[in-house]
N, C-alpha and C positions, 0 to 999 in steps of 0.2 A: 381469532388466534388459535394457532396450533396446539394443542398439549399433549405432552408426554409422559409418563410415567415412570418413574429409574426407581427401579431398586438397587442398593447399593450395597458393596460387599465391604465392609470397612473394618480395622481391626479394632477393639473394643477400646482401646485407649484411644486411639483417635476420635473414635466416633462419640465419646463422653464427651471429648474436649469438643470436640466440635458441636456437638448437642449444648455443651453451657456456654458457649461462644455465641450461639444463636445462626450459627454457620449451616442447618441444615433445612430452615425452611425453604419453603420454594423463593422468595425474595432474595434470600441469600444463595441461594445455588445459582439463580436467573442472574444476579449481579456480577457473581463468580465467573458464569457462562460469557459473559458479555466482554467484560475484559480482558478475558481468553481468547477468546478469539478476536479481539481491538489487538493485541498483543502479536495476533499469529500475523494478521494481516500486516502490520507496522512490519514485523521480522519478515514475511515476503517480498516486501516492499525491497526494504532494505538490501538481500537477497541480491532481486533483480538491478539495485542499485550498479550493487557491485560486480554482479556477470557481463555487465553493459559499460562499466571503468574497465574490467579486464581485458573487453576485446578489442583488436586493436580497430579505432575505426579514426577517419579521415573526419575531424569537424574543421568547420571554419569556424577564425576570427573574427569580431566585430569588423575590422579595417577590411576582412577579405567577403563578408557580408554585404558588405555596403560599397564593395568593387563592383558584384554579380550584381547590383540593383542597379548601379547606374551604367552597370553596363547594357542591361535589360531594356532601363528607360532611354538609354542611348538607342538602341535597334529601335525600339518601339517607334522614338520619333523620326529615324530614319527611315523607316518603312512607310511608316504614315504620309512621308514627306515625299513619298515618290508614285504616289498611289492617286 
C-alpha cells in the first residue's frame, strides 16, 4: 500500500471539533476518502446517465427486438437451406 502524507490547513475551530470527533486520524480521513470518492463515482455515473437520456438516439422495443431475431433466424435458415 501506497502512503501519503497531508498536511492540512484547517481553521482552528474546525480542526478542535474535528480533533474531538476523532475525525482526524488516518482511519477516519481514509474512511472519509473512500466515500468521497464512492460518492464522486455514483454522481459520474449518474452524469453519464443522463447525457445518454438527453441524446436523442434510436432504441428498439422488446416486440421490435425479437422482430430482428427472428428475422435473423429466418435468413439464417434460409441460407443454410440453400447451401
Amino acid at each position: 500500500m501506497k502512503t501519503v502524507t497531508l498536511t492540512l490547513k484547517l481553521p482552528g475551530a474546525l480542526a478542535a471539533e474535528a480533533g474531538e470527533a476523532g475525525l482526524l486520524t488516518s482511519e477516519s480521513l481514509t474512511a472519509l476518502l473512500r466515500r468521497e470518492v464512492q460518492h464522486r463515482r455514483v454522481d459520474n455515473l449518474i452524469a453519464a446517465i443522463e447525457r445518454l437520456d438527453r441524446e436523442e438516439t434510436d432504441t428498439l422495443g422488446i416486440e421490435e427486438i425479437a422482430a430482428e431475431i427472428a428475422a435473423a433466424r429466418a435468413e439464417r435458415r434460409s441460407g443454410a437451406s440453400c447451401s
